[in-house]
C-alpha positions in Angstrom: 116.1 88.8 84.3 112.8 88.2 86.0 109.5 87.3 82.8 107.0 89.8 84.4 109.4 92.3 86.8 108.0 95.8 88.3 109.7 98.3 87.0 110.5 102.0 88.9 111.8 104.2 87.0 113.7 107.0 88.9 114.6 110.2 86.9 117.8 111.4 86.9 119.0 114.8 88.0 116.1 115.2 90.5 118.8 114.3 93.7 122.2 114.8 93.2 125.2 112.2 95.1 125.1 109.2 95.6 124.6 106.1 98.3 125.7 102.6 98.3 122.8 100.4 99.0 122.7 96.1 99.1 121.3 94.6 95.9 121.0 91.1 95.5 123.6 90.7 97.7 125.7 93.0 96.5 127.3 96.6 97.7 126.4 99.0 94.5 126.6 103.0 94.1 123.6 104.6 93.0 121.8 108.0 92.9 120.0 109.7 95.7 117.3 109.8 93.5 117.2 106.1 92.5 117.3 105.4 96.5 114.2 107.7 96.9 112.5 106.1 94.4 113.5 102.7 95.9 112.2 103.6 99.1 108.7 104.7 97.5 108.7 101.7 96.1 109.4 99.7 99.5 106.8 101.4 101.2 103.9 100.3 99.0 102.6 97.6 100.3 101.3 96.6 96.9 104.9 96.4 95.4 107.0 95.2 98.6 107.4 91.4 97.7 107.7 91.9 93.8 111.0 91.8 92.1 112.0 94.7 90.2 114.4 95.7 87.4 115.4 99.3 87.5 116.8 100.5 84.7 118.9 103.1 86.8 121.3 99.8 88.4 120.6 97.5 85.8 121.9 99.7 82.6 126.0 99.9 83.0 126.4 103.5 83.2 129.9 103.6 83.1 132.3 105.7 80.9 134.8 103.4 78.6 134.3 101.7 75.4 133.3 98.3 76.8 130.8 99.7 78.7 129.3 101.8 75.9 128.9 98.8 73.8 127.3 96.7 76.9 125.0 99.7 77.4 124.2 100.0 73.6 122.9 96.6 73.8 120.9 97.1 77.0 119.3 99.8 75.9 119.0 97.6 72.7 116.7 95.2 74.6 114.9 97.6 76.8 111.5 97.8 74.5 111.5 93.7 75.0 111.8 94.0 78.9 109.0 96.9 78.9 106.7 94.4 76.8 107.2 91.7 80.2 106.3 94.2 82.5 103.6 93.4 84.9 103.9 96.9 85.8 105.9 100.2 85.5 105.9 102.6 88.4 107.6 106.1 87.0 109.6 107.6 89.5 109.5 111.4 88.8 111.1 112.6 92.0 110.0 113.8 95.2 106.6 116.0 95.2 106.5 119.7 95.0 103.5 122.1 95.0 103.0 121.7 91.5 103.3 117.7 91.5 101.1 117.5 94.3 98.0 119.7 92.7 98.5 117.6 89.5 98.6 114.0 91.3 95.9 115.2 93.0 93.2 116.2 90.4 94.1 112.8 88.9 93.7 110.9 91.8 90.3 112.5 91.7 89.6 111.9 88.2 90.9 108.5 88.2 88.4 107.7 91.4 84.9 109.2 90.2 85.4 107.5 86.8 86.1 104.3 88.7 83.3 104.4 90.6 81.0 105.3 88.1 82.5 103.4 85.4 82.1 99.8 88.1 78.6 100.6 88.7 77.7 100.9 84.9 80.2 99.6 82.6 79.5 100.8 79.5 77.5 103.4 80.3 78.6 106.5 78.5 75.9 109.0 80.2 77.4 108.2 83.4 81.0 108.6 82.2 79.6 112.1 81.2 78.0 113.2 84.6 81.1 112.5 86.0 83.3 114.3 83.9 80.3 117.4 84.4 80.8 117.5 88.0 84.3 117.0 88.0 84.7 120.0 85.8 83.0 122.7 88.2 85.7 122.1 90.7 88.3 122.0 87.6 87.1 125.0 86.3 87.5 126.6 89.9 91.3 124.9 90.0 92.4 125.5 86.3 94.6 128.8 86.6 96.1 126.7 89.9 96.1 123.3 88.1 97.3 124.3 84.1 100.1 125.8 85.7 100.9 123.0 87.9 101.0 120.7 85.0 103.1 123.2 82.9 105.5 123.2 86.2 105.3 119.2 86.6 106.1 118.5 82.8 109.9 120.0 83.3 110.5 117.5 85.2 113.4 114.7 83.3 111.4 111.9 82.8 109.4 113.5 80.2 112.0 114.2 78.2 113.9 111.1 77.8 113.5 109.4 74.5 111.8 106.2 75.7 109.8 107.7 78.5 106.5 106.3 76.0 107.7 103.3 75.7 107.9 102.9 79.5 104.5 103.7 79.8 102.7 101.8 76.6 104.6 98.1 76.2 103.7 96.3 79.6 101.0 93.9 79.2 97.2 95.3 80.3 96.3 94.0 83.2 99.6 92.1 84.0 
């Protein structure tokens, strides 16, 4: 196991079958969904040449009573590999409408606050501008975009039990 590994996350149940695909050498079954969340993955240029651990190949997922004690003790572990995350990229399937509205407005978000915020650090009456002019066109977009989030958060990823954990042990600023 990699110190500092990248770590996709693909959500079950968003693809059904399977493919076989070449990891580490090896000829492994997996998911349609953990594929597509592969190739997202692939195609950033930013996480191309890291390694990753994905919890979808890594965790034994298999049925008898050997396995259920391996994967017991996996998932036993799994808070200590989050912690030595560089990163976590959350795979939460392919976009739809809904995903795409939501993705967007925080795309937006995330840019005018990071602009601002570079320009300023610190400054909290910039922060606030920003967040006033964002909110006209939210205020336009809300019936489109509350919806869109309602929509986005049935996804399966938000309702696995260590989908915070994911998202809150890596190391800031890996």
């Amino acid at each position: 196991m990699p110190t500092s590994p990248s770590q996709p996350n693909p959500t079950p149940g968003t693809h059904h079958g399977t493919e076989r695909i070449i990891c580490d050498g090896a000829t492994i079954t997996v998911t349609k969904n953990c594929v597509a969340a592969l190739r997202n993955v692939r195609d950033d240029r930013a996480c191309r040449h890291q390694r990753l651990w994905v919890d979808a190949i890594c965790i034994n997922r298999g049925e008898d009573e050997a396995v259920t004690v391996e994967r017991s003790q996996q998932i036993g572990i799994m808070g200590e590999i989050y912690t030595k995350a560089s990163q976590v990229h959350v795979w939460l399937g392919k976009h739809d409408r809904s995903s795409q509205v939501v993705c967007e407005f925080l795309d937006k978000v995330s840019g005018a606050y990071k602009r601002r915020v570079r320009r300023t650090p610190g400054d909290m009456e910039q922060v606030l501008r920003v967040a006033e002019s964002l909110g006209l066109d939210i205020a336009r977009r809300w019936p489109q975009l509350s919806q869109s989030i309602v929509n986005s958060s049935y996804r399966s990823w938000f309702h696995r039990a260590w989908s915070v954990q994911e998202v809150t042990l890596p190391l800031p600023g890996g």
